[in-house]
mmCIF file as gemmi writes it, N, C-alpha and C atoms, coordinates in Angstrom:
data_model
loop_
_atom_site.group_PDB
_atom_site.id
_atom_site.type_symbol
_atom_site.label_atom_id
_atom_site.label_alt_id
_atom_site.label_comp_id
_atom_site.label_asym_id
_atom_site.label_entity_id
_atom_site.label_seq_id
_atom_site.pdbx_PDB_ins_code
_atom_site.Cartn_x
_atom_site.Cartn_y
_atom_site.Cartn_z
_atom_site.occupancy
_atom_site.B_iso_or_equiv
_atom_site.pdbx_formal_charge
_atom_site.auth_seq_id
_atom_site.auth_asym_id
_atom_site.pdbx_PDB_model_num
ATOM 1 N N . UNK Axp A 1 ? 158.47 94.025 55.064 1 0 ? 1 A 1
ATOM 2 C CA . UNK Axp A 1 ? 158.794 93.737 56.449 1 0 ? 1 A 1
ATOM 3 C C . UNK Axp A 1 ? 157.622 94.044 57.378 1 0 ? 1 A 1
ATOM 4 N N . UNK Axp A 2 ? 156.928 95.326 57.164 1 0 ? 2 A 1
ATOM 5 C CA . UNK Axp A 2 ? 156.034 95.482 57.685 1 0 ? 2 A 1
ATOM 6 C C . UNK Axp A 2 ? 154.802 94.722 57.564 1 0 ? 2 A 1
ATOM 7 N N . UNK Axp A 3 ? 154.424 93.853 56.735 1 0 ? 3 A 1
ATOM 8 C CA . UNK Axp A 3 ? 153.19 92.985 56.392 1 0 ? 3 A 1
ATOM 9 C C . UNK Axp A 3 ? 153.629 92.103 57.186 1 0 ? 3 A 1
ATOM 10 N N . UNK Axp A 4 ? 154.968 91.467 57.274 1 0 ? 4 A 1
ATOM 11 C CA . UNK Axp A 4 ? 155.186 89.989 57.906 1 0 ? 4 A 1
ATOM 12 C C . UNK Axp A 4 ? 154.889 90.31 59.288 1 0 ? 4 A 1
ATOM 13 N N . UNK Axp A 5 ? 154.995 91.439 59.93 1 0 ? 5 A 1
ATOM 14 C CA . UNK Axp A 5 ? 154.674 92.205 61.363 1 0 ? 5 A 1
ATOM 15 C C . UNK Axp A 5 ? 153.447 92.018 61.834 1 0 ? 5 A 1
ATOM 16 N N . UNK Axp A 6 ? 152.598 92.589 60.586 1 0 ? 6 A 1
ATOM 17 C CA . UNK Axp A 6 ? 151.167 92.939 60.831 1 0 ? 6 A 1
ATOM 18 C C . UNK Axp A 6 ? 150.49 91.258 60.922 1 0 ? 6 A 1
ATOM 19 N N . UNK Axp A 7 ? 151.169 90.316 59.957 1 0 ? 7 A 1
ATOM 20 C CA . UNK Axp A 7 ? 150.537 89.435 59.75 1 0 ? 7 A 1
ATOM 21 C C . UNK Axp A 7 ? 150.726 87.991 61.003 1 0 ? 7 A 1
ATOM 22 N N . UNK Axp A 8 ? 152.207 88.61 61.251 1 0 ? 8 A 1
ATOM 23 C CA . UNK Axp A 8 ? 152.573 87.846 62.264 1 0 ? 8 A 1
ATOM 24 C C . UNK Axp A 8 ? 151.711 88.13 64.214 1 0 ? 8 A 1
ATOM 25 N N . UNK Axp A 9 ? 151.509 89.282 64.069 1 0 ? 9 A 1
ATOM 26 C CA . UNK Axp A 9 ? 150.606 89.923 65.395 1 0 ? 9 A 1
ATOM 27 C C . UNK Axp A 9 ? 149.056 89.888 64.798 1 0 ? 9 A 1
ATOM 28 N N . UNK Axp A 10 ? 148.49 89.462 63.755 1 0 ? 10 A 1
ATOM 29 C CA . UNK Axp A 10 ? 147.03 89.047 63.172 1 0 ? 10 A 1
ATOM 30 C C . UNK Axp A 10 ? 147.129 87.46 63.526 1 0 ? 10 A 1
ATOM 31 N N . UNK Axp A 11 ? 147.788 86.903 63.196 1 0 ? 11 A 1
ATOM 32 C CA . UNK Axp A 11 ? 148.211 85.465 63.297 1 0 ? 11 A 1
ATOM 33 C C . UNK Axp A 11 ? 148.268 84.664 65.111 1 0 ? 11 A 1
ATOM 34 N N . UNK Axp A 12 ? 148.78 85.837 65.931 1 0 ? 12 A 1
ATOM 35 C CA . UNK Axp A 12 ? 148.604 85.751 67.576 1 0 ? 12 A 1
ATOM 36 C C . UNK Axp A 12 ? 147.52 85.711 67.868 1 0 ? 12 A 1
ATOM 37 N N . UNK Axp A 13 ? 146.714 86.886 67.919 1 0 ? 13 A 1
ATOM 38 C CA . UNK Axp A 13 ? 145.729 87.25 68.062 1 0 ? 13 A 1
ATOM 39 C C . UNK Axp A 13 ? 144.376 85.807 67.779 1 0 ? 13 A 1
ATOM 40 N N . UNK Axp A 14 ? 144.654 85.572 66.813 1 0 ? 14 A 1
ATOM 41 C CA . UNK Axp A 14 ? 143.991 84.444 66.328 1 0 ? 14 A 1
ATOM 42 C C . UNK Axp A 14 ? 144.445 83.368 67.262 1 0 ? 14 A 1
ATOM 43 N N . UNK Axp A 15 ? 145.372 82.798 67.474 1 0 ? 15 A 1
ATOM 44 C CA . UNK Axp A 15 ? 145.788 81.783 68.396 1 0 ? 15 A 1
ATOM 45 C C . UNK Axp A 15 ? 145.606 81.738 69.746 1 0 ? 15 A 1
ATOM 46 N N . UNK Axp A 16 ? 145.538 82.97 70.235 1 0 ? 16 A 1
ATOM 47 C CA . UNK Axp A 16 ? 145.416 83.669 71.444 1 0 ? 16 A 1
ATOM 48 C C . UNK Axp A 16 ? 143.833 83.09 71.646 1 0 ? 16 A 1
ATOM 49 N N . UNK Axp A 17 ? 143.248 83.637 70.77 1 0 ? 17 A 1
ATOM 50 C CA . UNK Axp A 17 ? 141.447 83.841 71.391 1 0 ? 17 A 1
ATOM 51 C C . UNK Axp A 17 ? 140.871 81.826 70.803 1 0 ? 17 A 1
ATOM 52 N N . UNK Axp A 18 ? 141.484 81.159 70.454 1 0 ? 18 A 1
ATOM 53 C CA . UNK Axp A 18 ? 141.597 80.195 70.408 1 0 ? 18 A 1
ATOM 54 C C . UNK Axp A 18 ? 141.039 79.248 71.702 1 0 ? 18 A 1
ATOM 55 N N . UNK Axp A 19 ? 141.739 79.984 72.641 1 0 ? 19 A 1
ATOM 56 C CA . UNK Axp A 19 ? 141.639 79.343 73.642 1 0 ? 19 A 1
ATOM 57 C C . UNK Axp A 19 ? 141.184 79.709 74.558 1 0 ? 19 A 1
ATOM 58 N N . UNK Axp A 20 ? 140.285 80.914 74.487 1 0 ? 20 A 1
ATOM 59 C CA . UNK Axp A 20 ? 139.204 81.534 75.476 1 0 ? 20 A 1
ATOM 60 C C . UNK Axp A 20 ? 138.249 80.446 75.557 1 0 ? 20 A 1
ATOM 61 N N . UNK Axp A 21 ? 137.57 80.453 77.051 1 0 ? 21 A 1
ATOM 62 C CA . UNK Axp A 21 ? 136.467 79.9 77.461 1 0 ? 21 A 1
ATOM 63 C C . UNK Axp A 21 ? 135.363 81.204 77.636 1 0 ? 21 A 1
ATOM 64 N N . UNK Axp A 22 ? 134.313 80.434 77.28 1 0 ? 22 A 1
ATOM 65 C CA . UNK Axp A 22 ? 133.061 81.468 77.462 1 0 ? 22 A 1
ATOM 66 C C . UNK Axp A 22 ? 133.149 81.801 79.256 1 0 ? 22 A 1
ATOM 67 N N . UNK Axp A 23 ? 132.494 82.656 79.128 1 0 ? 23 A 1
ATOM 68 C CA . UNK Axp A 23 ? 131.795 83.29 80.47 1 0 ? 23 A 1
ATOM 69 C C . UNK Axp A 23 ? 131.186 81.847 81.404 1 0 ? 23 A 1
ATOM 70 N N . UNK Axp A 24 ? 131.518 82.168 83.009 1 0 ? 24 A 1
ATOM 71 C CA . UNK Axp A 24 ? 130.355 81.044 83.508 1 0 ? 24 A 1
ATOM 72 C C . UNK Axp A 24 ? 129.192 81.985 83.834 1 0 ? 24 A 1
ATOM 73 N N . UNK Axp A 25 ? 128.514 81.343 84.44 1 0 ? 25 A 1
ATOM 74 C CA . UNK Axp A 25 ? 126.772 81.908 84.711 1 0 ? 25 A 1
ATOM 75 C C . UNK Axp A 25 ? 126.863 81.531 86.722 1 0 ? 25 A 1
ATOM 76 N N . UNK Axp A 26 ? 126.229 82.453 86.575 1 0 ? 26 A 1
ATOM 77 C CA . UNK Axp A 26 ? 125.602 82.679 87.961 1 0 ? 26 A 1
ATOM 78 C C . UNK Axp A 26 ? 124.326 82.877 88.501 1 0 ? 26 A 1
ATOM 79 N N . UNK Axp A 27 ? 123.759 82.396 89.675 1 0 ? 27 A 1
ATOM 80 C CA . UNK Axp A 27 ? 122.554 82.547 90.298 1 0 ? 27 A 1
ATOM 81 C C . UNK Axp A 27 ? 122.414 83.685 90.796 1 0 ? 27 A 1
ATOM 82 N N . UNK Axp A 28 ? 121.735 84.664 90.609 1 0 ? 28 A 1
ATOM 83 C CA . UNK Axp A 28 ? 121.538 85.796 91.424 1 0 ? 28 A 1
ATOM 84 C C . UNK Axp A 28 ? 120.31 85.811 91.69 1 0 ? 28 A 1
ATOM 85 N N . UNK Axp A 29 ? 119.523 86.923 93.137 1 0 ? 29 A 1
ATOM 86 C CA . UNK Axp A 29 ? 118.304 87.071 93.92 1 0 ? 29 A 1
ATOM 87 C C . UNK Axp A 29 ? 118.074 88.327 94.191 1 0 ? 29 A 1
ATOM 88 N N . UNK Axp A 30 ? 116.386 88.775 93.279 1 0 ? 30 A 1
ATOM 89 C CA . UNK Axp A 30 ? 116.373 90.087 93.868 1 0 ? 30 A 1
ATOM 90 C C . UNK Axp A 30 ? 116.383 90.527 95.12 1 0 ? 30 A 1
ATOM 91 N N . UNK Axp A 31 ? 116.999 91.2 95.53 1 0 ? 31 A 1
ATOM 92 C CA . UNK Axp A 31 ? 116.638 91.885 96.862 1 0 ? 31 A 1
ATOM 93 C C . UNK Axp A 31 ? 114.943 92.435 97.255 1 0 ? 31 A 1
ATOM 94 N N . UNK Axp A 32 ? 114.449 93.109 96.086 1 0 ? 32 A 1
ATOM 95 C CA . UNK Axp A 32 ? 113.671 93.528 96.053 1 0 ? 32 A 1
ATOM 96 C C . UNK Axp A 32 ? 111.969 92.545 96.677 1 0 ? 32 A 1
ATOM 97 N N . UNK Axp A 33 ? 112.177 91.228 95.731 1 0 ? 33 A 1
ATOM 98 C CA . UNK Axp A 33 ? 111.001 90.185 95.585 1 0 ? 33 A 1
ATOM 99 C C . UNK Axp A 33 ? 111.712 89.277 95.652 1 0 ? 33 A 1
ATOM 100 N N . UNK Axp A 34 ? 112.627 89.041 95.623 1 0 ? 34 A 1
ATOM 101 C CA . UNK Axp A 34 ? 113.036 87.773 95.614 1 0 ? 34 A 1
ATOM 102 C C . UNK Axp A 34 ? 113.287 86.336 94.519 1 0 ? 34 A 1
ATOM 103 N N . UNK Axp A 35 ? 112.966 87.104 93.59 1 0 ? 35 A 1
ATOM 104 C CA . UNK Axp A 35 ? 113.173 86.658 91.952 1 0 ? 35 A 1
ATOM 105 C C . UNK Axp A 35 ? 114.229 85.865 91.618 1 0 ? 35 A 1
ATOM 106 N N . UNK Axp A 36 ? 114.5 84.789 91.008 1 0 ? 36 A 1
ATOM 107 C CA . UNK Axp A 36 ? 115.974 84.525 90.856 1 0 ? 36 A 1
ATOM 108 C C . UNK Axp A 36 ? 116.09 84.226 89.104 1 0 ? 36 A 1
ATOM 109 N N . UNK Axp A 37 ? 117.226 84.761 88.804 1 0 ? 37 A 1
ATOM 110 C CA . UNK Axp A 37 ? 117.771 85.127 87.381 1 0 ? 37 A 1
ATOM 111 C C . UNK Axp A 37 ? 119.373 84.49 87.079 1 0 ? 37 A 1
ATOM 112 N N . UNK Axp A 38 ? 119.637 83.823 86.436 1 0 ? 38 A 1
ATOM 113 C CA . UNK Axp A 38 ? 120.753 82.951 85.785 1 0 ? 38 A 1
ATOM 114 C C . UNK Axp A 38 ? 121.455 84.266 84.867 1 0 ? 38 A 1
ATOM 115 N N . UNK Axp A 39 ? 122.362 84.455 84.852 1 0 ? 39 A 1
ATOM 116 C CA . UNK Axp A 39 ? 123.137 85.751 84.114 1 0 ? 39 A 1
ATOM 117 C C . UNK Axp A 39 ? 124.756 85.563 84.537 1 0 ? 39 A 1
ATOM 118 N N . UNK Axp A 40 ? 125.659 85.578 82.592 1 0 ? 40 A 1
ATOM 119 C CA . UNK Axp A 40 ? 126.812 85.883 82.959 1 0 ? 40 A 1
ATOM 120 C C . UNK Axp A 40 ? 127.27 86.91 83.49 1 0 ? 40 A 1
ATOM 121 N N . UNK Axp A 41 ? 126.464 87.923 83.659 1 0 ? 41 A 1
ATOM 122 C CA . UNK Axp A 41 ? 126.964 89.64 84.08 1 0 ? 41 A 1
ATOM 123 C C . UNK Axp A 41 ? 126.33 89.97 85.147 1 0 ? 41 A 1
ATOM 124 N N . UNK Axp A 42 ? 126.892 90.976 85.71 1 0 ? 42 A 1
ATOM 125 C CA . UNK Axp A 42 ? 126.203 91.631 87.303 1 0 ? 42 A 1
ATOM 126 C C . UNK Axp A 42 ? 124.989 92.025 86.47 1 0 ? 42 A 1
ATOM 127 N N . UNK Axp A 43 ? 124.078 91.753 87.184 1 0 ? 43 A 1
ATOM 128 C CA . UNK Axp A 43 ? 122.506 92.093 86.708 1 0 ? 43 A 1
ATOM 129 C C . UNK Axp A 43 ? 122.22 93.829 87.212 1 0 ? 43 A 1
ATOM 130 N N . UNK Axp A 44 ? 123.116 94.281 88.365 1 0 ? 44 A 1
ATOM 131 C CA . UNK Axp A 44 ? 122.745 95.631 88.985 1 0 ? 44 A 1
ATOM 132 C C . UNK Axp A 44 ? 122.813 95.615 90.569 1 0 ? 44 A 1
ATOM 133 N N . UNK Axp A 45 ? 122.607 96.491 91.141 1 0 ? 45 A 1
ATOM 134 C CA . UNK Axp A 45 ? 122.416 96.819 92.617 1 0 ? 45 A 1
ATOM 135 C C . UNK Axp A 45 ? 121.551 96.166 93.219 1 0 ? 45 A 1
ATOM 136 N N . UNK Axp A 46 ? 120.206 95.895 92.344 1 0 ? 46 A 1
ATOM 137 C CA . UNK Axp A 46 ? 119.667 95.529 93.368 1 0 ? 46 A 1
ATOM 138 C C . UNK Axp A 46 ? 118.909 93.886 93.183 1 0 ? 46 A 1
ATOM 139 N N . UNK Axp A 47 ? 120.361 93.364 93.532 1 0 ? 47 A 1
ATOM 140 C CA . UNK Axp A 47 ? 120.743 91.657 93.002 1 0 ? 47 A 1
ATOM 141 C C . UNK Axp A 47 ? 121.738 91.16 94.124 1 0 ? 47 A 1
ATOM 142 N N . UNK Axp A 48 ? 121.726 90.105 94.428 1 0 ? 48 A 1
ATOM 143 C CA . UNK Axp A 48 ? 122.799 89.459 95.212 1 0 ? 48 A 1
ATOM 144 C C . UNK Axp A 48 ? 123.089 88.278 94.677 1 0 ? 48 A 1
ATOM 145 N N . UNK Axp A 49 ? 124.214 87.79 94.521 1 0 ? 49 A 1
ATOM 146 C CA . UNK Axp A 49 ? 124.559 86.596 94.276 1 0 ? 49 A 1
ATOM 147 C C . UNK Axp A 49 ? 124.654 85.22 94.866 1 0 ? 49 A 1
ATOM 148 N N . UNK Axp A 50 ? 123.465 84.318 94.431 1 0 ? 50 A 1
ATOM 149 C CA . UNK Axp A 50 ? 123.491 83.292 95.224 1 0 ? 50 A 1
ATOM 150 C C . UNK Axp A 50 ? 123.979 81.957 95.17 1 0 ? 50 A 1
ATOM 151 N N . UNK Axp A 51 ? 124.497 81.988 93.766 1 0 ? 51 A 1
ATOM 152 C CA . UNK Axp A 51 ? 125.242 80.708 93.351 1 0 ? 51 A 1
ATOM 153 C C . UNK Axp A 51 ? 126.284 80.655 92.526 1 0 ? 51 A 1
ATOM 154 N N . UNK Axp A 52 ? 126.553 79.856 92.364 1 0 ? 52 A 1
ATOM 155 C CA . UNK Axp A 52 ? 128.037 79.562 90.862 1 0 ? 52 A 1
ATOM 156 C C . UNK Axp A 52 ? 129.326 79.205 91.199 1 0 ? 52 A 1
ATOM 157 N N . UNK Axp A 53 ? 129.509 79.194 89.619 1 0 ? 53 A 1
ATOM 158 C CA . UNK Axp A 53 ? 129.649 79.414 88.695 1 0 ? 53 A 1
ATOM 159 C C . UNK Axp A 53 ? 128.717 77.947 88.467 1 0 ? 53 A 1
ATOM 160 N N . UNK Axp A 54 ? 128.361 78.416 86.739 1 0 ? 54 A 1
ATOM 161 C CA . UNK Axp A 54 ? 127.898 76.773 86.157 1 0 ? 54 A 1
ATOM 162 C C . UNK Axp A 54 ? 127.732 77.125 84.849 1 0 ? 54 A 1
ATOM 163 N N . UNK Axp A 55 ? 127.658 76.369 84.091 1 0 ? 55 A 1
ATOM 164 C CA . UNK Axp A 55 ? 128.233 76.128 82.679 1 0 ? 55 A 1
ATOM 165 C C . UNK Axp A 55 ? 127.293 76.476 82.088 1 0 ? 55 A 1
ATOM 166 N N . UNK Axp A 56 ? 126.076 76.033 82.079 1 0 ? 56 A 1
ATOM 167 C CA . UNK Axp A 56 ? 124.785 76.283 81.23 1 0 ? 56 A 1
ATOM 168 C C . UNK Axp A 56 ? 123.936 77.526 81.766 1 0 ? 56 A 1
ATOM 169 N N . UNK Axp A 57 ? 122.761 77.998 80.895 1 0 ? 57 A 1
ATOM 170 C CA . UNK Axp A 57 ? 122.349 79.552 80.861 1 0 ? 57 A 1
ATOM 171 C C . UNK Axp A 57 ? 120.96 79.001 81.868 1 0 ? 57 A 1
ATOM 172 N N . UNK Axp A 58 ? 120.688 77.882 82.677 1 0 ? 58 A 1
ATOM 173 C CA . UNK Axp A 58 ? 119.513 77.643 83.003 1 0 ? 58 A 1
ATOM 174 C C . UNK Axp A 58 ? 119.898 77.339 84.749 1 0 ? 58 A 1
ATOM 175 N N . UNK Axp A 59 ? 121.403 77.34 84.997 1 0 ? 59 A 1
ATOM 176 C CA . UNK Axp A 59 ? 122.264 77.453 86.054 1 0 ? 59 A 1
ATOM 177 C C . UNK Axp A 59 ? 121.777 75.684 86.701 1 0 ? 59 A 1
ATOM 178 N N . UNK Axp A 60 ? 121.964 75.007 85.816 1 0 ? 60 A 1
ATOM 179 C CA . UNK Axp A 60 ? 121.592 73.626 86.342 1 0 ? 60 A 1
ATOM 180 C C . UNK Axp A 60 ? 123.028 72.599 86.488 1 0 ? 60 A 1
ATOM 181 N N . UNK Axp A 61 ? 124.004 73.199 85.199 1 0 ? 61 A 1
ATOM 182 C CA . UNK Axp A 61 ? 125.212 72.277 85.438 1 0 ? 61 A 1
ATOM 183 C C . UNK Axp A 61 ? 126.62 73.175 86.308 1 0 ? 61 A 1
ATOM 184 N N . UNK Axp A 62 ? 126.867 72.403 87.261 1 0 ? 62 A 1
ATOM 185 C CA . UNK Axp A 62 ? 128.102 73.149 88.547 1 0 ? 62 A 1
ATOM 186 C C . UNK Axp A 62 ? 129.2 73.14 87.721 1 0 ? 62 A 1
ATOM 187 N N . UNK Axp A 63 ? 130.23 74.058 87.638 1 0 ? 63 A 1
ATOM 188 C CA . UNK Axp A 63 ? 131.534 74.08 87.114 1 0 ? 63 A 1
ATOM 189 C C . UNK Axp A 63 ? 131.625 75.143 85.941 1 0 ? 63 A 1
ATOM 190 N N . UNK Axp A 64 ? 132.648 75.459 85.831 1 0 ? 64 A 1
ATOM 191 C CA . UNK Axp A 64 ? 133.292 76.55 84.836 1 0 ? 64 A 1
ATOM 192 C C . UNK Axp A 64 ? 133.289 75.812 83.272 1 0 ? 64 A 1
ATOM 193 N N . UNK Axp A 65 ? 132.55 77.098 82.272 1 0 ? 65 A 1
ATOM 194 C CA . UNK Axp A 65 ? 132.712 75.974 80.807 1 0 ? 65 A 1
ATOM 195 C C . UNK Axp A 65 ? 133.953 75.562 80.489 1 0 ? 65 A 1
ATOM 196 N N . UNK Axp A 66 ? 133.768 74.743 79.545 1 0 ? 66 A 1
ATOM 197 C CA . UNK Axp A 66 ? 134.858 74.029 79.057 1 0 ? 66 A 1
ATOM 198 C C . UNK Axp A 66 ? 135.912 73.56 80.383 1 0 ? 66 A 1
ATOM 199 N N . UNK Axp A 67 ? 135.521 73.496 81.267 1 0 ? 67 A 1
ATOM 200 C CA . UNK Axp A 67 ? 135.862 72.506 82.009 1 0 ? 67 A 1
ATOM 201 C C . UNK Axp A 67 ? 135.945 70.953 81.838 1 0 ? 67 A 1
ATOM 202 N N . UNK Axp A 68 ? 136.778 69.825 82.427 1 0 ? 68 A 1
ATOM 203 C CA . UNK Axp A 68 ? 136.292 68.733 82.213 1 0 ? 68 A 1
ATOM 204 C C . UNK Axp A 68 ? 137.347 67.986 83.313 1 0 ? 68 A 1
ATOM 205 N N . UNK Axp A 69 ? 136.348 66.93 83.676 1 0 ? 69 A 1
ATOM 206 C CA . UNK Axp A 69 ? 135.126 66.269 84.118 1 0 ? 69 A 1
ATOM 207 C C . UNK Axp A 69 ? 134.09 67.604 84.836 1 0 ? 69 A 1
ATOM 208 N N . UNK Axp A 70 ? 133.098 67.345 84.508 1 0 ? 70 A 1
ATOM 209 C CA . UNK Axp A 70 ? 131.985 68.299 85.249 1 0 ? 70 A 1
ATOM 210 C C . UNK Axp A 70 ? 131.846 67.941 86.686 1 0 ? 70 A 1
ATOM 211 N N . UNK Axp A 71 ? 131.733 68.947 87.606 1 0 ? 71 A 1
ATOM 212 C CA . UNK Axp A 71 ? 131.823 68.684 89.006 1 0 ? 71 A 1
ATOM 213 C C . UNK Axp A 71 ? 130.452 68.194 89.627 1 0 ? 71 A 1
ATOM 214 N N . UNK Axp A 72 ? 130.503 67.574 90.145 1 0 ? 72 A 1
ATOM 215 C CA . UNK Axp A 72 ? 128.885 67.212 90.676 1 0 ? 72 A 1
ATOM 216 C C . UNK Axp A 72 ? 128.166 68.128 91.689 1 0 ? 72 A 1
ATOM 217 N N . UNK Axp A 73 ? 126.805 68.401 91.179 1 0 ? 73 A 1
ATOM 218 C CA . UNK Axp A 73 ? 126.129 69.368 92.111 1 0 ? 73 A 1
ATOM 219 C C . UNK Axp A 73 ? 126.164 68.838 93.419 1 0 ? 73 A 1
ATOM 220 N N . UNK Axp A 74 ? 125.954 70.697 94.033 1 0 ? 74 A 1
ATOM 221 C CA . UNK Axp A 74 ? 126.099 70.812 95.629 1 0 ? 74 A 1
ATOM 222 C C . UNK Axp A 74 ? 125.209 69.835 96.153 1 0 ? 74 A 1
ATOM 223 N N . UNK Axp A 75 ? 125.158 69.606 97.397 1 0 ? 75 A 1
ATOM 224 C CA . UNK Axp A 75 ? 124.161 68.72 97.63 1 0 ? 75 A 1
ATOM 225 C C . UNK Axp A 75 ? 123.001 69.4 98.24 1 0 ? 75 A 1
ATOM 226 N N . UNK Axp A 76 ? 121.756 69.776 97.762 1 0 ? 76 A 1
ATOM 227 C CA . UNK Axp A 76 ? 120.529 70.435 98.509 1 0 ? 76 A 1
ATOM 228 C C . UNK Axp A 76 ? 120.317 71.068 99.552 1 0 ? 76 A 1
ATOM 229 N N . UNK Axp A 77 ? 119.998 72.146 99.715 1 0 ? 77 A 1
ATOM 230 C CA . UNK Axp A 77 ? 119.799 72.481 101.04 1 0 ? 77 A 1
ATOM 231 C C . UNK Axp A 77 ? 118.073 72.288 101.714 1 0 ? 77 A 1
């Protein structure tokens, strides 16, 4: 009884993460120099966030991954 338990909550788990989407990416700007860095994670304090979300690690495509249709970039400033 207990295996069909274990196997049945191993078996979720699996189905569950199935359907995770990766991380999006963001533009961030040092405060410091003024640097700008593409990163799924807070880079630190001394960073501000200047764009996003976007799908790719080079912060060129707009929209959340595994999204679909892809949203069309902002228009220039």
């Amino acid at each position: 009884m207990k295996s069909r338990i274990v196997i049945a909550a191993v078996s979720t788990l699996f189905a569950i993460s199935a359907f995770a989407a990766p991380a999006p990416w963001y533009k961030w700007r040092s405060k410091l120099d003024g640097k700008a860095l593409c990163t799924q994670t807070y880079p630190g304090q001394g960073w501000e966030k200047v764009s996003g979300p976007y799908k790719d690690g080079r912060c060129e495509t707009v929209g959340l991954p595994g999204e679909y249709p892809p949203r069309p970039l902002p228009p220039s400033k």
